[in-house]
N, C-alpha and C positions, 0 to 999 in steps of 0.2 A: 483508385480503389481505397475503402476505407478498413483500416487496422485497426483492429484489438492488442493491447498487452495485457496479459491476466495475469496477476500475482497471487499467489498465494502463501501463510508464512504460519497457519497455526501446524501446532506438533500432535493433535488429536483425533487426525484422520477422519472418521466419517462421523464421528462425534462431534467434529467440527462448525459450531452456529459461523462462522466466520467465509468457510467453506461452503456451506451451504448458501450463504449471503451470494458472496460472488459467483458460484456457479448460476443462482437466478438469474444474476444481473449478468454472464454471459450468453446466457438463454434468450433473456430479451434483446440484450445488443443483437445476439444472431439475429434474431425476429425481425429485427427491423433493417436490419442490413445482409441480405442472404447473400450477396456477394463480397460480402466483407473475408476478411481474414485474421486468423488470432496468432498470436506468440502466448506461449505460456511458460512462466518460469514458478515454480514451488522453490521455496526458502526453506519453507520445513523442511523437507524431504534433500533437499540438493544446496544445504548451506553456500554465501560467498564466505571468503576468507573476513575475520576480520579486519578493520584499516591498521595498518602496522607502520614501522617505521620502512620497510621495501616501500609500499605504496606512496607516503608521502613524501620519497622523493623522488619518485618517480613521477607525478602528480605535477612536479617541480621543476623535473629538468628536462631540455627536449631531446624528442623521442631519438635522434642521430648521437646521442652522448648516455643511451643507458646501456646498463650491464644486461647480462640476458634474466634476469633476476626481474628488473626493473620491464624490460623491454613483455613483459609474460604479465607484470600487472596492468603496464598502461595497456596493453591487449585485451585487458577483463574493462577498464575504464572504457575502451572503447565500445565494445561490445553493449553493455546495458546501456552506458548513455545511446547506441545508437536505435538500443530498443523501445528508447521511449522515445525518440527522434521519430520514428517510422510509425509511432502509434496516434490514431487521432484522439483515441479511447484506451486510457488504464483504471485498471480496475485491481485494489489494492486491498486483498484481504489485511486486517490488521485487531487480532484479538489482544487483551489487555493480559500481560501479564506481570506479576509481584508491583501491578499500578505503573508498570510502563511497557514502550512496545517491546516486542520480541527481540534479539539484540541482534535477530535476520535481517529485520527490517532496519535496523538501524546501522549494518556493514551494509545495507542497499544503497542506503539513503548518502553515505558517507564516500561511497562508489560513481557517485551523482556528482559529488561537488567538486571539478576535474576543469581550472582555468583552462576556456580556450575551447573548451566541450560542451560544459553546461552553462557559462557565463562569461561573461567576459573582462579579462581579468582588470582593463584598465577603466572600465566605465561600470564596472560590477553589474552589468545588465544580463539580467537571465536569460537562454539563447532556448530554454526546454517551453515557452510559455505557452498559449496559446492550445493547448489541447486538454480535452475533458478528464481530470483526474476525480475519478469517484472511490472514495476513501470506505468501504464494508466495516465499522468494528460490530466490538462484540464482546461482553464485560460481565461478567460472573454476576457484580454486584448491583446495587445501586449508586451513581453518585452525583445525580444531578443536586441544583441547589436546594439547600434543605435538609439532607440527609447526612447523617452520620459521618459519610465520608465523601463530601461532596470538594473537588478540588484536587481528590486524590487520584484523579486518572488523568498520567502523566503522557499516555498518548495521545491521548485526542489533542489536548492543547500542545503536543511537541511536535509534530507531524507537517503544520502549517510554515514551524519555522525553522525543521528541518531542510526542508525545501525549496526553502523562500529565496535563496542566490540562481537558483536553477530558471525563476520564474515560472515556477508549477503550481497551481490553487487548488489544494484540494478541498471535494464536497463531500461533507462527511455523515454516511448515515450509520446510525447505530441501535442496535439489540441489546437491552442487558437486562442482566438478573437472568442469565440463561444458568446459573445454578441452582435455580430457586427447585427445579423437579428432582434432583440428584443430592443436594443439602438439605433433610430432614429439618434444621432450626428455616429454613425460607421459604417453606411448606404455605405459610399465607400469604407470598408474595406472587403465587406461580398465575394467579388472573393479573396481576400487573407486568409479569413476561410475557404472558401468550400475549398480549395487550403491545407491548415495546416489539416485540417481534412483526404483530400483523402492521404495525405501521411503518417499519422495515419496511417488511415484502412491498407494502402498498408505495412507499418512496422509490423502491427498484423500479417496480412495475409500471411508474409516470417516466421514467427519465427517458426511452424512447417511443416513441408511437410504431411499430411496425409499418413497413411501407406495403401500400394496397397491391394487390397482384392484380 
């Protein structure tokens, strides 16, 4: 049977273009896999811990030699690596914020890179590979090449090699200038959002075909 993992990690609730991304794109996965099944974890709403000095050595030493300190994180490490173990399909809300990701996303990501879990420690071969990581952003601004701040969004390029030991590829679709209707000075950019958004939805909306009843 085929699994879902759905992330979610903006802090803006139903205001959320990021939320609203991935909720599509669980929409469709259902569509097209009604026997499918989902996990869903929110970051915004239900932070991890950040990585600290408990977790990395914990991370470090085996599990018959940790303190119950120790023995309570590699139980989180196990827990999400096995979440995306079990998923064929993740789906990873990831809005931009101060031009990098949320720092949810990035005690996620850090909760991932776990020798022996997610890769392996003597051949650094990622053990998470082989399943469809679809990456949702979603960016106030503009920053593609060209533009005033182009280079300056530190997720989209950090994201691929956050993850890169794990052997996870993420594909990344994005929305921005979704402040353009709410910032009065980006008032004439809001036909190049409604524009980056419909070619969003239109990217969600190919990744599966629904299967025929």
């Amino acid at each position: 049977m085929t699994h879902l993992l759905h992330i979610d990690s903006s802090i803006t609730g139903e205001n959320s273009t990021s939320r609203r991304l991935t909720a599509r794109a669980a929409a469709a996965w259902r569509a097209a896999h009604p026997e499918g099944t989902v996990t869903y974890r929110d970051l915004g709403a239900d932070p991890l811990p950040h990585f600290d000095a408990v977790g990395n050595v914990a991370r470090l030493t085996p599990p018959d030699q940790h303190t119950p300190e120790q023995a309570e994180r590699w139980r989180l490490f196990t827990e999400l690596v096995g979440e995306v173990k079990s998923a064929d399909t993740i789906l990873l809300g990831l809005p931009l914020y101060n031009f990098g990701p949320p720092s949810t996303v990035k005690a996620w990501v850090d909760h991932l890179i776990v020798p022996g879990l997610s890769f392996d420690p003597q051949t650094k071969q990622g053990l998470l590979g082989g399943r469809d990581f679809i990456v949702l952003a979603s960016r106030g601004g503009g920053y593609g090449e060209g533009t005033p701040r182009a280079g300056w969004d530190h997720a989209e390029s950090w994201i691929p090699h956050g993850v890169a030991l794990t052997g996870l590829e993420p594909r990344v679709v994005i929305a921005e200038l979704t402040m353009a209707k709410v910032n009065p000075a980006m008032a004439d950019l809001i036909p190049l959002a409604d524009a980056s958004q419909a070619e969003a939805e239109r990217a969600i909306d190919a990744l599966w075909t629904p299967v025929a009843a």
